[in-house]
N, C-alpha and C positions, 0 to 999 in steps of 0.2 A: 956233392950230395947235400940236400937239402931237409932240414925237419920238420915234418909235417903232421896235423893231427887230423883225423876224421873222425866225425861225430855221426853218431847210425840212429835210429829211431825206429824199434820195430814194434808191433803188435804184443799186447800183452800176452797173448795166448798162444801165439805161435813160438815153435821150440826155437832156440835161438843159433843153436850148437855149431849146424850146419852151415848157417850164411854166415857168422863169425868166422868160420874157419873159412870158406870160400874166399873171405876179404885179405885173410892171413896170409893165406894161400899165393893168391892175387900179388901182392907186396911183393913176396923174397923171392917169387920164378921169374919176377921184372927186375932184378936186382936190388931190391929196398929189405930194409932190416927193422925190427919192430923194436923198438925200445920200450914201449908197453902198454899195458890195456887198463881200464878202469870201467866198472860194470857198476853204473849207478841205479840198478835195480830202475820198476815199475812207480811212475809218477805220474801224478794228473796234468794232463796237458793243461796251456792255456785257453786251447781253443780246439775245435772237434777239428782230427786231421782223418780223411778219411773215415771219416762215422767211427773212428778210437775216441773217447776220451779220456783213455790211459795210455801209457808206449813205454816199454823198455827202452832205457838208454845206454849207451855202449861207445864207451872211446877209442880207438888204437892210436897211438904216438908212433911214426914209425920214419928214418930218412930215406930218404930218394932221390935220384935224377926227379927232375918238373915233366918232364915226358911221362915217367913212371906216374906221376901222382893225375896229372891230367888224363892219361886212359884208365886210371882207375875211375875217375868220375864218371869216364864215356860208360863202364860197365855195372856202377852201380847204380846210375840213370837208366840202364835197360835193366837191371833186377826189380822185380814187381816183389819182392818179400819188404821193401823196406819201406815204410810210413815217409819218411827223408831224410839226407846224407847231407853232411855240408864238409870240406875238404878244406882245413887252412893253413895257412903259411904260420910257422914257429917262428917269433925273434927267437936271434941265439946269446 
């Protein structure tokens, strides 16, 4: 297994509660484990994403099979709740 961190970027306004847990979720029924989250609150974007120029930022740190972390990506690219997601590889 492999450590991975995903970076979320949602809407300032929308509740966040639900699609955090969705991604949580998403992890540990693929067999991946979270080692943990960091919620850098609402910040001014650099550039307008989506007509936001604010976004909730949101980390999870969590290890995987590379399977696991790549159909995470395939299904956070179809969830239309997130501004953008980026998935990377931890050195260890």
């Amino acid at each position: 297994m492999r450590e991975y961190e995903v970076a979320l970027l949602l809407s300032p306004q929308q509740e966040d509660a639900g699609s955090i847990e969705e991604v949580r979720e998403f992890i540990t029924k693929n067999g991946g484990e979270i080692l943990g989250e960091e919620d850098w609150g609402v910040r001014k974007l650099a550039y307008p994403v989506k007509k936001h120029e604010f976004g909730r930022y949101y980390f999870i740190r969590f290890k995987a099979n590379p399977s696991t972390a790549y159909e995470l990506n395939n299904h956070l690219r179809l969830m239309r709740r997130f501004l953008r997601h980026m998935i990377v590889r931890r050195d260890e």
